[in-house]
NUTORTOR-470971 format. One line per 4 residues: for each residue x, y, z of N, C-alpha, C, O, CB. Coordinates in steps of 0.1 Angstrom, whole numbers. Glycine has a CB too. Example, Ala and Ser with C-alpha at 12.3 -4.5 7.8 and 13.67 -1.06 7.14 Angstrom:
2
132/-57/78/123/-45/78/132/-33/78/142/-33/85/113/-45/90 | 128/-22/71/137/-11/71/129/0/79/134/11/80/141/-6/57
This chain:
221
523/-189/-401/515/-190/-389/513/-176/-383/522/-168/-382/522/-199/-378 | 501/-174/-381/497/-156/-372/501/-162/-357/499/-172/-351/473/-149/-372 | 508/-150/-353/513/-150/-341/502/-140/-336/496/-133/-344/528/-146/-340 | 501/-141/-322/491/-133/-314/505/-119/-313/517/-119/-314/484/-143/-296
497/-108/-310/503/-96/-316/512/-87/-309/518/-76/-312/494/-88/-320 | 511/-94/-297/523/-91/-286/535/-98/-291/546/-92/-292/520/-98/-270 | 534/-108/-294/545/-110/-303/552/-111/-318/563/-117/-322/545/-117/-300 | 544/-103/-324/549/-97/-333/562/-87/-336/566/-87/-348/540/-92/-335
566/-80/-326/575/-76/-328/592/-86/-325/603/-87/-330/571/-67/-322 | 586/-91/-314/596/-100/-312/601/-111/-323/612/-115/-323/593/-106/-300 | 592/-114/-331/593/-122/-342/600/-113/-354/610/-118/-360/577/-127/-346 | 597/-102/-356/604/-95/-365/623/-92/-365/632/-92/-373/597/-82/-365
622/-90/-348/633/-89/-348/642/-104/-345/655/-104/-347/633/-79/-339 | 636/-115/-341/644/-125/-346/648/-131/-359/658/-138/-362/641/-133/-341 | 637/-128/-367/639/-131/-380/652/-121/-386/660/-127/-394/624/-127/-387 | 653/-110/-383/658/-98/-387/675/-102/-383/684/-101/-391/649/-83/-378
677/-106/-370/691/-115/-367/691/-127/-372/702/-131/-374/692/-118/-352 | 681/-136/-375/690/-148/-384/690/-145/-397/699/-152/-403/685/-163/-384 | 685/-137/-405/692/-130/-419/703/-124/-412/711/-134/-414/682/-117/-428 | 709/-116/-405/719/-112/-405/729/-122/-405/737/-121/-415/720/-105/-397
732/-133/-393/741/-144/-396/741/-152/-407/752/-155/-411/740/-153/-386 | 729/-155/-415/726/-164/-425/720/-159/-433/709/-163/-434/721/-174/-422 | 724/-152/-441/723/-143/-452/711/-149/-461/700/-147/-463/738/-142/-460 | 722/-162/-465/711/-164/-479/717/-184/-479/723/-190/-487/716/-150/-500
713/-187/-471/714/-206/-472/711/-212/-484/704/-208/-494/702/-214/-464 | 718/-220/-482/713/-228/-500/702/-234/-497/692/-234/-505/723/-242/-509 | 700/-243/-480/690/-251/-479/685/-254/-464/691/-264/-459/694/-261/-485 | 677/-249/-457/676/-248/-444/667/-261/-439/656/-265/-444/671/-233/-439
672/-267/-429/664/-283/-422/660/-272/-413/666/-262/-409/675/-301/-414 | 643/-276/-410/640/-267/-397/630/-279/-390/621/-284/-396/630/-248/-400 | 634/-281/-376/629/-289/-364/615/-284/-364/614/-274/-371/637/-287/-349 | 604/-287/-359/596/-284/-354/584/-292/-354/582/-300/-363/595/-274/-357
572/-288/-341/561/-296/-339/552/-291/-351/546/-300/-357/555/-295/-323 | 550/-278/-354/543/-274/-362/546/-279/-380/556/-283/-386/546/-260/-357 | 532/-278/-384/532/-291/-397/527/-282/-405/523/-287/-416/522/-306/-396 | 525/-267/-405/521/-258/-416/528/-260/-429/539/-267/-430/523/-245/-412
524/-256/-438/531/-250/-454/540/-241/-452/539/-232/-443/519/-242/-465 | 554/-243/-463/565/-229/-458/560/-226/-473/555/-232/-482/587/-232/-455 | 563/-214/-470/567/-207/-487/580/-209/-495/581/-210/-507/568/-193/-487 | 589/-208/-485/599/-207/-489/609/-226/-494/616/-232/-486/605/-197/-478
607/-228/-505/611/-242/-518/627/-246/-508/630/-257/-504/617/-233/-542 | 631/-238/-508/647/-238/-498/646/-245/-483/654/-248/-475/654/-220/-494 | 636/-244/-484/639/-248/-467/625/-257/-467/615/-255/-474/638/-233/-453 | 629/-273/-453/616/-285/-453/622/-283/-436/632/-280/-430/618/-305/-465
603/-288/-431/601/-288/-419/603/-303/-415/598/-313/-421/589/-282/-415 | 610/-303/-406/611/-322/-397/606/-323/-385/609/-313/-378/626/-331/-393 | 601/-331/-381/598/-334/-368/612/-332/-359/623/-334/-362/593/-348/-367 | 607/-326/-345/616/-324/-331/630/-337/-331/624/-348/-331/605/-325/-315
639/-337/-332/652/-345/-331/648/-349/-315/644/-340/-307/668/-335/-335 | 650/-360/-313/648/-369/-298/658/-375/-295/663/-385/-301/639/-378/-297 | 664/-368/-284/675/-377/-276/676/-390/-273/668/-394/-265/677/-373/-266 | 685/-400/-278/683/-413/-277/682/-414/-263/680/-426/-262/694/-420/-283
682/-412/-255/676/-410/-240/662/-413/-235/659/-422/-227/677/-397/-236 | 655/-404/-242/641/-405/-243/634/-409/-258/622/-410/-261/635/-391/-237 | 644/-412/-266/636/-413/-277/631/-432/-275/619/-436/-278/645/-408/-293 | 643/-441/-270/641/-453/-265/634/-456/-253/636/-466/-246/651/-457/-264
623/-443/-251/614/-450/-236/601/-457/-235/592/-449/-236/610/-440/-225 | 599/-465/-235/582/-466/-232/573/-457/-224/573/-452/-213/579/-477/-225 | 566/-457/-232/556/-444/-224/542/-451/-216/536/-460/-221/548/-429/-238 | 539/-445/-204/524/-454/-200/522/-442/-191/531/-435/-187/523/-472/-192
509/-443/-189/499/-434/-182/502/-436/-168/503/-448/-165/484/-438/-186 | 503/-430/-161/504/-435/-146/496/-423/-139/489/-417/-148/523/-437/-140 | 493/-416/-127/483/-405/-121/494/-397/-117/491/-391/-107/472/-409/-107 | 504/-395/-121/509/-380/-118/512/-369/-126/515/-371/-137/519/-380/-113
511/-356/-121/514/-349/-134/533/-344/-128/538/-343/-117/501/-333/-138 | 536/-343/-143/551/-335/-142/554/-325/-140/546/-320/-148/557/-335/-150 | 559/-316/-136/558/-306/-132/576/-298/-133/586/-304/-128/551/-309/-117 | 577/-289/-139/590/-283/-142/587/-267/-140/580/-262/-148/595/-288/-157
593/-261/-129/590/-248/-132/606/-242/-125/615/-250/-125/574/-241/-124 | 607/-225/-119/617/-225/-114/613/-217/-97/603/-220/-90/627/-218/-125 | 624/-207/-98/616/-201/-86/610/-191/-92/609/-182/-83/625/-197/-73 | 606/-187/-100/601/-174/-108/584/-179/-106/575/-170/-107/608/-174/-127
581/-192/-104/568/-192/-105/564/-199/-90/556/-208/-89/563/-200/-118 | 570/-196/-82/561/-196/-67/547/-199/-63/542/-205/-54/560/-184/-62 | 544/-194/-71/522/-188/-68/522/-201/-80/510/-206/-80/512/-163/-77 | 528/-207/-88/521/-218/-90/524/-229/-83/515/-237/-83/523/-222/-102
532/-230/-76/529/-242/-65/518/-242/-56/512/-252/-52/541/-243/-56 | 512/-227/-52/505/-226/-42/493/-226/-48/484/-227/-39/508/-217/-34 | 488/-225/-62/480/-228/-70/478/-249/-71/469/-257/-67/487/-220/-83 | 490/-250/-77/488/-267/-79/477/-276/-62/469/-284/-60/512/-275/-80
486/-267/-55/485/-272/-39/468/-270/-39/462/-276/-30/494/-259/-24 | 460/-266/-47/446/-265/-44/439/-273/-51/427/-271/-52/441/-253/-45 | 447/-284/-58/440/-294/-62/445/-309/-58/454/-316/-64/439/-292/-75 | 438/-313/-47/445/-317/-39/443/-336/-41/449/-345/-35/441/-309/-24
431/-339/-51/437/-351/-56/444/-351/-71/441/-359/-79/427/-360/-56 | 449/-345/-71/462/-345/-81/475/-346/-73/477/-342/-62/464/-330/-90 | 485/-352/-81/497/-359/-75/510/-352/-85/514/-357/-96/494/-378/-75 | 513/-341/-81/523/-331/-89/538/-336/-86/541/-335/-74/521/-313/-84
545/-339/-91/557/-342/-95/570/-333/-98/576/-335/-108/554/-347/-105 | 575/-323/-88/580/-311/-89/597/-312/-89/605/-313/-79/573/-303/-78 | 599/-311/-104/615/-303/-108/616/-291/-108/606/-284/-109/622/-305/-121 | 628/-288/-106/636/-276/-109/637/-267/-95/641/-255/-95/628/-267/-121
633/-275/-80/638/-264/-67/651/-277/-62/653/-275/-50/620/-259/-50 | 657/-283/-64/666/-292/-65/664/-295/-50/671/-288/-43/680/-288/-72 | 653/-305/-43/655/-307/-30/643/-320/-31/635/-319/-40/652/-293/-19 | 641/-331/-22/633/-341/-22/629/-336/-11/636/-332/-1/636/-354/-23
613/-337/-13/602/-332/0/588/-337/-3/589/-346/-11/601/-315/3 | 579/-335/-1/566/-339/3/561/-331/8/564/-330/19/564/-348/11 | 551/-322/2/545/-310/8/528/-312/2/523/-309/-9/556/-294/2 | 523/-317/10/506/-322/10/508/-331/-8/513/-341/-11/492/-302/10
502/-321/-13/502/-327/-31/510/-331/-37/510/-342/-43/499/-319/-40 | 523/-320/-38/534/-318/-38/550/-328/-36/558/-328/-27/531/-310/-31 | 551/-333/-45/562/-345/-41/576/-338/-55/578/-341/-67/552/-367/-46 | 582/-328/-45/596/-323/-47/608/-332/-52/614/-336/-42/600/-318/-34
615/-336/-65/626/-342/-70/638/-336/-69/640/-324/-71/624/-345/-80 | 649/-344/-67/661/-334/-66/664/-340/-83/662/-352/-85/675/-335/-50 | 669/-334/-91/671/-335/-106/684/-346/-110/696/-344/-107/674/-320/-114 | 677/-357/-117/686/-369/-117/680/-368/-138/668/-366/-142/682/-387/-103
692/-370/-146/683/-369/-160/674/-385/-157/662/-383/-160/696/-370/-179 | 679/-401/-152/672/-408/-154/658/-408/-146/647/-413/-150/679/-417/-153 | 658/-400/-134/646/-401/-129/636/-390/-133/624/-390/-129/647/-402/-116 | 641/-378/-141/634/-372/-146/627/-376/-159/615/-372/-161/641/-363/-145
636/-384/-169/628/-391/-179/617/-404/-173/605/-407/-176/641/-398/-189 | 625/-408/-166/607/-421/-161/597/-411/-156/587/-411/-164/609/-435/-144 | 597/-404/-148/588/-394/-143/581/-388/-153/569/-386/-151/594/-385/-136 | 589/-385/-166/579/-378/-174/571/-389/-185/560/-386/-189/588/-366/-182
577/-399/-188/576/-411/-193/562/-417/-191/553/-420/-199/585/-420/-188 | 561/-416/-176/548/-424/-172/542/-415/-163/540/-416/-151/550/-439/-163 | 540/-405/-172/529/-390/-167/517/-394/-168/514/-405/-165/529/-376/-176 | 510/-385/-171/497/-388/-172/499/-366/-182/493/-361/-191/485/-396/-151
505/-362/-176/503/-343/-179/519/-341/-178/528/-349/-174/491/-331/-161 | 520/-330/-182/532/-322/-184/529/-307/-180/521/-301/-187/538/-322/-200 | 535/-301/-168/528/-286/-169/545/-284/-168/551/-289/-159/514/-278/-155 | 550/-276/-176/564/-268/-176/567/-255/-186/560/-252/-196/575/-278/-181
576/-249/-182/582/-237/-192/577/-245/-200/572/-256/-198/598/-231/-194 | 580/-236/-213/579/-239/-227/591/-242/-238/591/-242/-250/572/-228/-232 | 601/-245/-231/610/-251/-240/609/-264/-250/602/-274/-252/620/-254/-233 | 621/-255/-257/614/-268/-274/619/-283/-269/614/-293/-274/626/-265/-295
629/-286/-260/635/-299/-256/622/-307/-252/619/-318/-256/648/-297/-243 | 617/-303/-245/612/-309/-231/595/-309/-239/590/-320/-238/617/-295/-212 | 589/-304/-243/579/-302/-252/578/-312/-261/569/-320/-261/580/-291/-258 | 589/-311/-269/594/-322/-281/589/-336/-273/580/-343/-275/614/-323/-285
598/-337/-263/598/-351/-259/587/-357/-251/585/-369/-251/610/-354/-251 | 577/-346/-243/566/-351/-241/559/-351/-253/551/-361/-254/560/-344/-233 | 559/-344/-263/548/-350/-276/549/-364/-284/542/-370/-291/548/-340/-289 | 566/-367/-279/568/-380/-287/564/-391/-275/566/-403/-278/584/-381/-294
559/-388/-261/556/-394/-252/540/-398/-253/532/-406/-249/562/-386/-242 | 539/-384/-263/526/-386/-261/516/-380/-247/505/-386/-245/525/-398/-262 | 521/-368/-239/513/-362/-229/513/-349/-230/522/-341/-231/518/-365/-216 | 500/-348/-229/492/-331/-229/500/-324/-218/500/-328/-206/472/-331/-224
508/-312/-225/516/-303/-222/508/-286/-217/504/-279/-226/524/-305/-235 | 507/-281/-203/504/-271/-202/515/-263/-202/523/-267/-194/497/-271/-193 | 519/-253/-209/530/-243/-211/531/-232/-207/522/-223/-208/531/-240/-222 | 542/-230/-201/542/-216/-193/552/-209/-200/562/-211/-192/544/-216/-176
557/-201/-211/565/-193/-218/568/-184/-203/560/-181/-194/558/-184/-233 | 581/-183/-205/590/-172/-193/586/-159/-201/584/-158/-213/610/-175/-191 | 585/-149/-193/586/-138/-196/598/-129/-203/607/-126/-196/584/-135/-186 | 599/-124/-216/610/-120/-227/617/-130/-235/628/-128/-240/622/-112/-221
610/-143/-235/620/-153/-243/607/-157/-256/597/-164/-256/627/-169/-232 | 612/-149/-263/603/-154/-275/597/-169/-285/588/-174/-292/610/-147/-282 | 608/-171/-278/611/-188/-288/600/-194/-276/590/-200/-281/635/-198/-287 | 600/-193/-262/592/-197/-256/576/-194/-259/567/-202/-259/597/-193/-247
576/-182/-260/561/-182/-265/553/-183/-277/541/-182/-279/557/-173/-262 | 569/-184/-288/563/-191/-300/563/-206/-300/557/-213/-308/569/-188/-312 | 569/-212/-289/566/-231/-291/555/-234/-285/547/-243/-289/578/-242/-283 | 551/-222/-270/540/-225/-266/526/-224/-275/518/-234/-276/540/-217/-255
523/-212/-282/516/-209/-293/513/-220/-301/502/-225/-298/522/-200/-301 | 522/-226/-312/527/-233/-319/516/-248/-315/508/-253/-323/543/-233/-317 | 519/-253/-297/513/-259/-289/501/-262/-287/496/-273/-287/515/-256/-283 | 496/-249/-286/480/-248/-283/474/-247/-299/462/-251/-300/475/-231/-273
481/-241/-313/475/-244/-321/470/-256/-329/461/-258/-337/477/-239/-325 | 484/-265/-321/484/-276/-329/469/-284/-324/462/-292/-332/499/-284/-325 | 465/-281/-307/458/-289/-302/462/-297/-296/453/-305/-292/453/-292/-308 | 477/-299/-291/481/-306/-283/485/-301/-269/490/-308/-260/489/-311/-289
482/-291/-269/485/-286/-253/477/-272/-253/468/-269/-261/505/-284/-249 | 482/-266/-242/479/-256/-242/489/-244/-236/497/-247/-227/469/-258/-238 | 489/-230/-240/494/-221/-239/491/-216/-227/479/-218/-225/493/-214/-248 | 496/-209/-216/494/-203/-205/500/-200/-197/505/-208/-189/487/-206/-201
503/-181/-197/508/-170/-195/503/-168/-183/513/-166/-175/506/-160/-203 | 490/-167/-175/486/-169/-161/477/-183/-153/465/-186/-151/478/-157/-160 | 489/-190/-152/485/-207/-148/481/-202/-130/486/-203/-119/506/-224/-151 | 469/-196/-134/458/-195/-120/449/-206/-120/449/-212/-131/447/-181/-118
440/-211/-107/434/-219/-113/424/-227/-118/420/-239/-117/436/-222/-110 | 420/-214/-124/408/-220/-137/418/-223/-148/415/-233/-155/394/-208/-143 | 427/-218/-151/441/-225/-160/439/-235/-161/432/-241/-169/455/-226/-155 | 447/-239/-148/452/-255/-146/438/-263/-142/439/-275/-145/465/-257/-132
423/-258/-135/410/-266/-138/408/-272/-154/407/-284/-157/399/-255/-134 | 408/-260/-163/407/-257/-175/415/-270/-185/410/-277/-193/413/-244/-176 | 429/-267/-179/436/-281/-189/431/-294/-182/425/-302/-190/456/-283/-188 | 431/-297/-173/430/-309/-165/417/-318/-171/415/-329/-176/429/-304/-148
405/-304/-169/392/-309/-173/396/-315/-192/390/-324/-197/377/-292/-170 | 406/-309/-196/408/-312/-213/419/-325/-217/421/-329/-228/414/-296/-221 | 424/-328/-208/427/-338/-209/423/-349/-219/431/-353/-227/427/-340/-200 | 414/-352/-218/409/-362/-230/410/-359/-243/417/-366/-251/395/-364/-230
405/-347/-247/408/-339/-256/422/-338/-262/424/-341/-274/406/-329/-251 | 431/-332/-253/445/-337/-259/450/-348/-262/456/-351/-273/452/-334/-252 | 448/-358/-251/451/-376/-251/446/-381/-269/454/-385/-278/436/-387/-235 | 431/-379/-272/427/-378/-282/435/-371/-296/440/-378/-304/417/-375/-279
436/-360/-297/446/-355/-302/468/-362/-306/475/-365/-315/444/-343/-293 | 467/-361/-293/479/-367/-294/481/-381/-301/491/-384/-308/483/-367/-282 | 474/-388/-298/474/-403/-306/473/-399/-319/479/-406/-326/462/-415/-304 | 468/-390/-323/469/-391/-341/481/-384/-346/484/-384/-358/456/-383/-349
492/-376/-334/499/-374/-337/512/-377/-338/519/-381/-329/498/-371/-337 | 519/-372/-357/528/-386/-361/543/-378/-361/553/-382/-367/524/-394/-381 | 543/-369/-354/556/-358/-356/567/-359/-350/576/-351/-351/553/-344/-352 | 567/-368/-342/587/-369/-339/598/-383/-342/595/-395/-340/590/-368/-319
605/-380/-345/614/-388/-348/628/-385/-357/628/-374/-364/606/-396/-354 | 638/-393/-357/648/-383/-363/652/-390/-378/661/-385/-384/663/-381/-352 | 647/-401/-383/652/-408/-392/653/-402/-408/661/-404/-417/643/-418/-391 | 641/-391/-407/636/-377/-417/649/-373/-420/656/-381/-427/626/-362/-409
652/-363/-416/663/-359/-408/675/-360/-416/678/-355/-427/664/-366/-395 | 684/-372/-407/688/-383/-414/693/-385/-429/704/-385/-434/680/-391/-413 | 679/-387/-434/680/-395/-442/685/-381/-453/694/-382/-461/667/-406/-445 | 675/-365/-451/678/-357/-461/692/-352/-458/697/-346/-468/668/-347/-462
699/-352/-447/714/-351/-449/716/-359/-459/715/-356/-471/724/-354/-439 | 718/-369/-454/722/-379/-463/726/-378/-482/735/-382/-489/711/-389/-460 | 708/-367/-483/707/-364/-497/714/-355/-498/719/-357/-509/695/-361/-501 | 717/-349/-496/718/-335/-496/739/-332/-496/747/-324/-502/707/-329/-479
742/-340/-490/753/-343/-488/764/-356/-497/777/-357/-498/750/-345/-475 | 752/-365/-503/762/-373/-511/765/-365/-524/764/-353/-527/756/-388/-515 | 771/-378/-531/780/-372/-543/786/-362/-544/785/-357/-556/775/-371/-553 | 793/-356/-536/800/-339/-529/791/-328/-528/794/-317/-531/811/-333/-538
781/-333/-524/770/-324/-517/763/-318/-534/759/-307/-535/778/-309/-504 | 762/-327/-544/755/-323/-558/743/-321/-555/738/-315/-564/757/-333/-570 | 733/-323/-545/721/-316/-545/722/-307/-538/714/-299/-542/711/-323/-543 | 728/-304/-526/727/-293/-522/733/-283/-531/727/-273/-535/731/-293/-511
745/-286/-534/748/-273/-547/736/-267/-558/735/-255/-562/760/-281/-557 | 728/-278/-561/716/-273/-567/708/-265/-562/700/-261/-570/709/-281/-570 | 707/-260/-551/701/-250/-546/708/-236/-542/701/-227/-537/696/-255/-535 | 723/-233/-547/730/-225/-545/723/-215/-552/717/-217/-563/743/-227/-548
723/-200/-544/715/-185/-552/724/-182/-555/725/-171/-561/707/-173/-545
């Protein structure tokens, strides 16, 4: 996958630290939303691993969006606040309030999984947890990568290429106009997609590990 070129370096140098810990694997399982071709025969891509938490929820459309940020993004609240029939759903300032649009959660995991469950939108950081589990939810994800965390702005990337969400570094609000108006677009997208679940997974331990691990030994360099 081409990374946009700000992050190119950062990519080199994470690559550059997991060769150092992990030299040379016999056989690497790698998680991810992304469904590209590897090069590398040693290593298979699986769908995101889902917490039996949320992997057992029903998902339905309901009119709010989710909302996960911290205090680092301030000016997006006061952003969200200017669209004022939207009904934003706000984790991560740990306080229950009501502020015009704005309906403040204090962080419970079960009321944070129904909340995201019966979204309608997802606008949060870009972590792989919380990403994962809205795609297996099935809701168009706006992504905000934190500033110096790479992994963040490669899942966001990853996101927007897939076509299921979108990436965004300044969530002003032709941003958040921008996703909202695309909604369908994603909704559409997302139904055809078949990418989470852990049974994959699973099952290639499973391979990989019987008869005293005789197939994985087959891949020893």
């Amino acid at each position: 996958m081409r990374l946009p070129g700000r992050s190119k370096k950062e990519a080199l140098l994470t690559e550059t630290i997991i060769r150092a810990m992990v030299p040379k694997p016999w056989y690497s399982l790698i998680t991810s939303f992304h469904t590209g071709a590897l090069k590398n025969d040693h290593c298979q891509l699986f769908p995101p691993l889902i917490r039996p938490a949320a992997y057992g929820l029903t998902a339905s459309r309901g009119e709010h969006i989710l909302v996960y940020a911290t205090s680092g993004f301030d000016s997006l609240l006061d952003t969200l606040s200017l669209f004022p029939r939207e009904r934003f759903y706000v984790y991560g300032y740990n306080k229950d309030e009501v502020v015009g649009n704005l309906h403040f959660r204090s962080f419970s995991e079960e009321g944070f999984l129904q909340d995201l469950s019966s979204s309608k939108a997802v606008m949060a950081t870009a972590g792989f947890t919380l990403i994962s589990e809205a795609l297996h939810l099935k809701k168009p994800y706006l992504a905000f990568p934190m500033q110096g965390q790479f992994e963040q702005h490669l899942n966001a990337h990853m996101l927007d290429k897939q076509g299921l969400g979108k990436a965004c570094l300044q969530p002003d609000q032709d941003a958040i106009a921008a996703f909202l108006y695309q909604l369908p677009d994603y909704e559409l997208a997302l139904s055809l997609y078949q990418g989470c679940g852990n049974q994959g997974m699973q099952d290639k331990l499973d391979q990989l590990l019987a008869n005293d691990m005789a197939l994985l030994k087959s891949f020893k360099r």
